[in-house]
C-alpha positions in Angstrom: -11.4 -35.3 -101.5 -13.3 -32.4 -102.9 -11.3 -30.5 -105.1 -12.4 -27.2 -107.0 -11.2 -24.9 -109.2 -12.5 -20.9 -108.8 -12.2 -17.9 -110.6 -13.6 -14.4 -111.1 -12.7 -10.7 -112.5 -13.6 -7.1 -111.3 -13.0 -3.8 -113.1 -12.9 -1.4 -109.9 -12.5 2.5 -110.3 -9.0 2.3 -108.6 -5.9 2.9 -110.5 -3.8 -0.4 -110.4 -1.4 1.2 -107.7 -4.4 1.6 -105.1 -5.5 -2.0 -106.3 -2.6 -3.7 -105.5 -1.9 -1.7 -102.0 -5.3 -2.6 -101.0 -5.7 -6.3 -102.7 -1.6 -7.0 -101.3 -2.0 -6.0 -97.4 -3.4 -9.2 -96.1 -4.7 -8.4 -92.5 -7.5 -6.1 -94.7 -8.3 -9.3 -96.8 -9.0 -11.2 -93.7 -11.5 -8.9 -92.7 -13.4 -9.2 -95.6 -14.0 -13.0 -95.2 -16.3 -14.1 -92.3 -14.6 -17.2 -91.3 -10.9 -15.8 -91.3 -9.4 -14.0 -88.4 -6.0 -12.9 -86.8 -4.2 -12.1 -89.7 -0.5 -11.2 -89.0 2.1 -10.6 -91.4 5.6 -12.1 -91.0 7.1 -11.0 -93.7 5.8 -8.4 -96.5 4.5 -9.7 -99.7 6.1 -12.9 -98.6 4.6 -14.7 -95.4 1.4 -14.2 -93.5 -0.7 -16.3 -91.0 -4.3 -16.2 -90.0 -7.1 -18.7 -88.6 -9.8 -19.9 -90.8 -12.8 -20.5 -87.7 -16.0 -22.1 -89.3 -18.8 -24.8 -88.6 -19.8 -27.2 -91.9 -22.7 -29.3 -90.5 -21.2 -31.4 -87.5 -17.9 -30.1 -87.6 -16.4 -26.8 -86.0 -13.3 -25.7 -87.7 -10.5 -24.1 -86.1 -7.4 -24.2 -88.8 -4.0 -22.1 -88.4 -3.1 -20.9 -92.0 0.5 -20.5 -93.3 0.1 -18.0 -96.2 3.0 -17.9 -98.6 3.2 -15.3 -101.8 5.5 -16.1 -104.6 6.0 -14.8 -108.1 5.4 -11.2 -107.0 5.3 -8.3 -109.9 4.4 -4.9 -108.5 1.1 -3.6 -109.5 0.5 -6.7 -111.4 0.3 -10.1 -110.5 1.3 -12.5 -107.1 0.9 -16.0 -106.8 -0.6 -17.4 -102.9 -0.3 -20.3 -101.5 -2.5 -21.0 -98.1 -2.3 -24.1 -95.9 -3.9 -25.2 -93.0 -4.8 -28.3 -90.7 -7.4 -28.8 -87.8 -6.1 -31.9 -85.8 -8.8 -31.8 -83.7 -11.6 -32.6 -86.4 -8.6 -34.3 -88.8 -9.3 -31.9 -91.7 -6.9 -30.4 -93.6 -7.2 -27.2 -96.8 -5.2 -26.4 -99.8 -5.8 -23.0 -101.4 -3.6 -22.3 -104.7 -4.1 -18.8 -106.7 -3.4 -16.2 -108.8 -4.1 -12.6 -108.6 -3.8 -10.4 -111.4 -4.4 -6.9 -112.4 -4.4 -5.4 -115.6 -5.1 -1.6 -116.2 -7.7 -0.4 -118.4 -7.9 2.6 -121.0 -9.7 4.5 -118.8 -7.4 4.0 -116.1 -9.3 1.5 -113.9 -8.1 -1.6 -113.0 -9.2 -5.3 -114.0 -9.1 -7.7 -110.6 -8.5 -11.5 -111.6 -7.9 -14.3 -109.1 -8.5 -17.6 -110.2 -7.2 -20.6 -108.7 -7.9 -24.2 -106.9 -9.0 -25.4 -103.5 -8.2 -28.8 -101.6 -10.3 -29.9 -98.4 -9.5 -33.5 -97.1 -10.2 -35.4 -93.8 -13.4 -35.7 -92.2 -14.8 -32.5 -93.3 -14.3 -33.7 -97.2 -16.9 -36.3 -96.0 -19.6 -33.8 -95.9 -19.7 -33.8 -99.7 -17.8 -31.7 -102.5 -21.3 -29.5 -102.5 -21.2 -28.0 -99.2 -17.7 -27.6 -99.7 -18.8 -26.1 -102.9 -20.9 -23.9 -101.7 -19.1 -22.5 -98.6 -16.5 -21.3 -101.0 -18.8 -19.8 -103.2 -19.6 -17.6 -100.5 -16.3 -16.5 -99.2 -15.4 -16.0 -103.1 -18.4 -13.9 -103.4 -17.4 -12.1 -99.8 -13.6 -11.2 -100.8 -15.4 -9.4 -104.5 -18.2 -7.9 -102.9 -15.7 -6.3 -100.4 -13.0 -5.8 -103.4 -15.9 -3.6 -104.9 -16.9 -1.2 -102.2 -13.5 -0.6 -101.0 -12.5 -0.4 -104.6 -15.0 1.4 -106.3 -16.6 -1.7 -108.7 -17.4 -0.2 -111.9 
């Protein structure tokens, strides 16, 4: 069951109150990662949904997500926890992290999200370095967005 832990930091132009209004409102994050769609929010800063729609080699993907935020501190930090399960292909993904934000001298603000991933099923069976690698990308999707909406520095 491949299992991976991820992690990396961004000092963007933006003060931390744009930061956190941009980095918080979840249908935006959704469109900044290729294979999520349909983002909706159920309840602010607590409860969102959205569909996670990829292929990895044999397999096409098609998972609802139940996204949960906990531990929430205004302009500073929020804890997510995202869940999902295709039936159809008998996979299912785990995605625990952090988000944090920390303001600089200069009045920019430092972006951290670290966290862990979980795939099992038959997907896992592709190998822990596809599964690597495809969330590399989407890692490297969600900063690359974070720093042109942002402003990286």
């Amino acid at each position: 069951m491949p299992r991976n832990e991820f992690g990396c930091e961004l000092t963007v132009s933006a003060p931390p109150a744009r930061a956190w209004a941009t980095l918080t409102d979840v249908p935006v994050l959704v469109s900044w990662i290729s294979v999520l769609e349909q983002a909706e929010e159920l309840a602010h800063l607590e409860r969102y949904t959205a569909v996670l729609l990829d292929r990895l080699g044999p397999f096409k993907l098609r998972a609802d997500l139940a996204i949960t935020l906990s531990d929430v501190r205004i302009e500073e930090h929020v804890t997510v926890h995202a869940e999902g399960e295709d039936r159809q292909v008998g996979s299912r993904l785990v995605v625990d992290a952090t988000l944090d934000l920390e303001p600089t001298d200069d009045g920019w603000t430092t972006v951290r999200v670290a966290g862990v991933y979980e795939v099992s099923g038959k997907v896992a069976a592709m190998g822990g370095g596809t599964i690597n690698r495809k969330a590399e990308k989407i890692i490297a999707e969600f900063f690359s967005n974070a720093g042109k909406v942002l402003g990286a520095a």
